[in-house]
N, C-alpha and C positions, 0 to 999 in steps of 0.2 A: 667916528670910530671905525676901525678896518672892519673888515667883514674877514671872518676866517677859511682859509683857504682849502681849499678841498683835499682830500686825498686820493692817489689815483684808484678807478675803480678794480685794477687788478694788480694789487701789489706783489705777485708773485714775477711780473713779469716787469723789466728792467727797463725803466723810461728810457726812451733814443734821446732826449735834453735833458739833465739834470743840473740845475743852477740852486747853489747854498750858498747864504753868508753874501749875495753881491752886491758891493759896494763901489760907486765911482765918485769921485769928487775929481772935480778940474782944477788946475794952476789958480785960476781966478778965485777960489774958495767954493765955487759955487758946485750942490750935491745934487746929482743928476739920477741918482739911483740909492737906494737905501732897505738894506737888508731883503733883498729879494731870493724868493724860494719858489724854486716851481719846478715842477714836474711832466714834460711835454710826453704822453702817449705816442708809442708804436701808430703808426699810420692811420693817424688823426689829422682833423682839420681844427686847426687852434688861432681863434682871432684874438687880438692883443688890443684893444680900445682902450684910447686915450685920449684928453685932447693935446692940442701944440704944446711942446716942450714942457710934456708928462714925462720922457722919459725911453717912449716904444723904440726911438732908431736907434738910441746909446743902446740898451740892452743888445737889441741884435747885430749892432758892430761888437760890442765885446766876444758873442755867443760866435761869431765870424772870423775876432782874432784879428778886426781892424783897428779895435779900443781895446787900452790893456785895463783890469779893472784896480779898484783900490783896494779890493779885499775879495775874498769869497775864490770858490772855485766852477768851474762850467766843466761838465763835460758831455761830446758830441757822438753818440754810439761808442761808449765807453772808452773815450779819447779826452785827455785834459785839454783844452783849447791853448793853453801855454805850454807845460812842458812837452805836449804831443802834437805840435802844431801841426806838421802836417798830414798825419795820420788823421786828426781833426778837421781841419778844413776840407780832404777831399772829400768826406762826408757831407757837406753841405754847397747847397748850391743858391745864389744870395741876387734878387733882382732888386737892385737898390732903386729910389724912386726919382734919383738924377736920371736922362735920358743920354747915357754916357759911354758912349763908344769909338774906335775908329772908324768916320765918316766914308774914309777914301778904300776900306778895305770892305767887301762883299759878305756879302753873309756867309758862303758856303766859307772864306777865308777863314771869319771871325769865331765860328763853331771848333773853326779843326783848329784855331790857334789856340781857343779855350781849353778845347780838350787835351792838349797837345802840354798846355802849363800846368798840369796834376797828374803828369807822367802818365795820361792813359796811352796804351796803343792807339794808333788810329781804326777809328771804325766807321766808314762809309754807311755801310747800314743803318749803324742807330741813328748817325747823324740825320740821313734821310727820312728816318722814324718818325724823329723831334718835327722837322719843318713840317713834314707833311702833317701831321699834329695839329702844328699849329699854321695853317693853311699857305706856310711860306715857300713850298716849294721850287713854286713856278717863279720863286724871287731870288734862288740860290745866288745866282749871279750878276744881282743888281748891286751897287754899292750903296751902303745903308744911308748914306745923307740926298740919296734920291726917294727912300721910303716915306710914310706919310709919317705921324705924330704916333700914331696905333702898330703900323708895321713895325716900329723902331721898340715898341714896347714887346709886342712878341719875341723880338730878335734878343733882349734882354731874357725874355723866359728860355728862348732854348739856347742860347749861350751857356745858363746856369745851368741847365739839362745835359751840354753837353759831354759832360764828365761823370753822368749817371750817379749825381747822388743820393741820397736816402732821406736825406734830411734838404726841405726846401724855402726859405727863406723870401719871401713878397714883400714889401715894403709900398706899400700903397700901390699894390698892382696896377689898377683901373682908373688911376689920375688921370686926369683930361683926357680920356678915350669917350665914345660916344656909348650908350645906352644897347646898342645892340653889339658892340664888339664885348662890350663888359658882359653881357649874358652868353657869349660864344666863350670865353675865358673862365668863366664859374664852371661850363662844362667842363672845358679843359682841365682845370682844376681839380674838378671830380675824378676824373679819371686818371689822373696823375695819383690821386689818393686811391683809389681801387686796384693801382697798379704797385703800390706799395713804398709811396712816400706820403715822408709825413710832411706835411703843410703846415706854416705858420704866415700867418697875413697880419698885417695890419693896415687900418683902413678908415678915411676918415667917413666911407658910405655904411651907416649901423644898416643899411638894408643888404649888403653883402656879408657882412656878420649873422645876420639872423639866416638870409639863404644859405649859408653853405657851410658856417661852422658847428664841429660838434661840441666842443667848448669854447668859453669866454673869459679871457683875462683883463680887468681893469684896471691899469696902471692911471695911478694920481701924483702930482708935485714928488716922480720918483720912488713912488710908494707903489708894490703890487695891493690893490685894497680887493681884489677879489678874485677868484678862480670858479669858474661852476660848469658842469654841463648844462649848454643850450637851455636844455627842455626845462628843465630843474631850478635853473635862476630864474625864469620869464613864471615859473607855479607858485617861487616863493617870492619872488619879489614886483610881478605883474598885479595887476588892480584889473579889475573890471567894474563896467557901469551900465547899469539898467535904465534906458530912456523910457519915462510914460507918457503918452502924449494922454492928455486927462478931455473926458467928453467935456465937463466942467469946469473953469479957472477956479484957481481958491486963491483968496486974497493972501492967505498964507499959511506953511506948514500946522498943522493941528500941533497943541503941546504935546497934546499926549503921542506923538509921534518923535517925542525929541531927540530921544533915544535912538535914533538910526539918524546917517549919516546923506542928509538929504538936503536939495537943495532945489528953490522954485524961480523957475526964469521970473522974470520981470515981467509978463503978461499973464504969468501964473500958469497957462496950459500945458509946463512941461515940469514933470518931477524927475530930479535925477538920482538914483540911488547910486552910489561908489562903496565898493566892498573890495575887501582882501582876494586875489583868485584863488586861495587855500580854504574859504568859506565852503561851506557846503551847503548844499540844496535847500534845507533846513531853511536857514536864515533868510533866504530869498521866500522861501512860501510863507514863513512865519510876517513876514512884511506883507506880502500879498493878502494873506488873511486879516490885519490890520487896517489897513487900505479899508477893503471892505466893509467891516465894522464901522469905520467912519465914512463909509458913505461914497467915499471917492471911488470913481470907477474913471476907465480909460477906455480909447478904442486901440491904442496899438502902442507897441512896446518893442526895443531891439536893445541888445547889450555889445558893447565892445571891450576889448581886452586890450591894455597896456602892448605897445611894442618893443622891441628890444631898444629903441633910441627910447623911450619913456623912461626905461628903468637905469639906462647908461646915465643920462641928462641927471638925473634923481641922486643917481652915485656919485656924480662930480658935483653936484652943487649942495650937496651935504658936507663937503669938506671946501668950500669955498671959505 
């Protein structure tokens, strides 16, 4: 069953994406997207999680004006992506997850020809902004098929930067980049959002989802099944679990404990209790006083909380 989808928290003020009705189906029959609604906030960071051919890069080629849809309408800072296409598109700036570029032309080339194809003036400045942003400076005049796997991924991001738009488009940023260039880019990222674009990523790392976005959309078999802020899906849809380690093994849970959602390792010295994380305090001391009462006591106890991959995983495989 979908989960229903949020609504923005400030409806007075006019989402920068708004997508009704969108529908795609291909030549082949086959339906790639169905009845998608969403509403992407003013200068937010919005992760789009799914798994393979859920759906995430079709949506953001139509929202880009690379796929035309089979129904529905998008529009991009109040531009229709079809009849206002280019007023649309230069609104948005798209780093697809192909590694795809001219090899033999430079970087410093490749910015000014970007910018140069959305009719901006040229701008020496910004463009200098960008690289040095993103630490390619000192690369302006390397040509990009001498760049490493990572360089060539930056040159993608301020390409798309090139043309200063507002609306910014990630497609699996941090694919095959190494672990410390991906946390040099979450920065970047951040600040690209504090400077007043809005972010959408999608990502197959749920641990760059939980770092950095402030909403969650989860697209399934083309279906949006859910929209939430961060904080607020992981409160209502997170679990946590209290480990006891017992001074005592018990051959097994007491009946009159049946009533809670417990479970005893196979050497018996460990009780696990699993609750809703919407539980309160309550429920947890009312166990503990129980406990008690029959006798079992512990020397040491820790709890841990569901991750945003617990609750993603949970979501796809409820509609498997």
């Amino acid at each position: 069953m979908a989960v229903p989808v949020s609504s923005p928290a400030h409806p007075d003020i006019a989402p920068i994406v708004a997508i009704t009705g969108l529908d795609k189906t291909y030549a082949s029959g086959r339906q790639a997207l169905k009845r998608i609604d969403l509403e992407i906030r003013r200068g937010e960071i919005f992760a789009l999680l799914g798994p393979n051919g859920a759906g995430k890069t079709t949506l953001i080629n139509i929202v880009c004006g690379i796929v035309r849809p089979s129904a529905g309408t998008v529009l991009a800072d109040g531009h229709d992506v079809i009849r206002d296409y280019r007023a649309a598109r230069a609104k948005i700036g798209l780093v697809p997850q192909e590694l795809s570029t001219d090899a033999f032309e430079t970087v410093w080339a490749t910015l000014r020809f970007s910018r140069g194809l959305f009719g901006k003036a040229p701008d020496p400045a910004h463009l200098e902004r960008v690289l040095r942003e993103l630490s390619l400076w000192d690369r302006k005049d390397a040509k990009i098929l001498t760049l490493s796997g990572g360089m060539k991924r930056r040159v993608l991001i301020a390409k798309a930067l090139a043309h200063e738009p507002t609306i910014l488009f990630l497609d699996e940023p941090t694919a095959g980049v190494d672990v410390e260039l991906r946390h040099d880019m979450w920065q970047m990222v951040r600040r690209l959002r504090d400077s007043g674009v809005t972010i959408i990523l999608t990502t197959h790392y749920i641990e760059e989802a939980e770092e950095m976005a402030d909403r969650v959309g989860v697209i399934r078999s083309g279906e949006l099944i859910l929209v939430e802020d961060k904080a607020t899906l992981m409160r209502k849809l997170g679990r946590k679990q209290l480990t006891l380690s017992l001074r005592t093994p018990l051959p097994r849970v007491p009946d009159a404990l049946a009533g809670y959602p417990l479970e005893l390792s196979t050497d018996g010295a460990t009780l696990v209790y699993t609750f809703d994380a919407r539980s309160g305090q309550g429920d947890l001391a009312a166990l503990l006083r129980r406990l008690a009462e029959h006798g079992i006591d512990f020397h040491d106890l820790h709890t841990q909380e569901s991750s945003l991959e617990d609750i993603f995983v949970s979501l796809v495989r409820a509609g498997a």
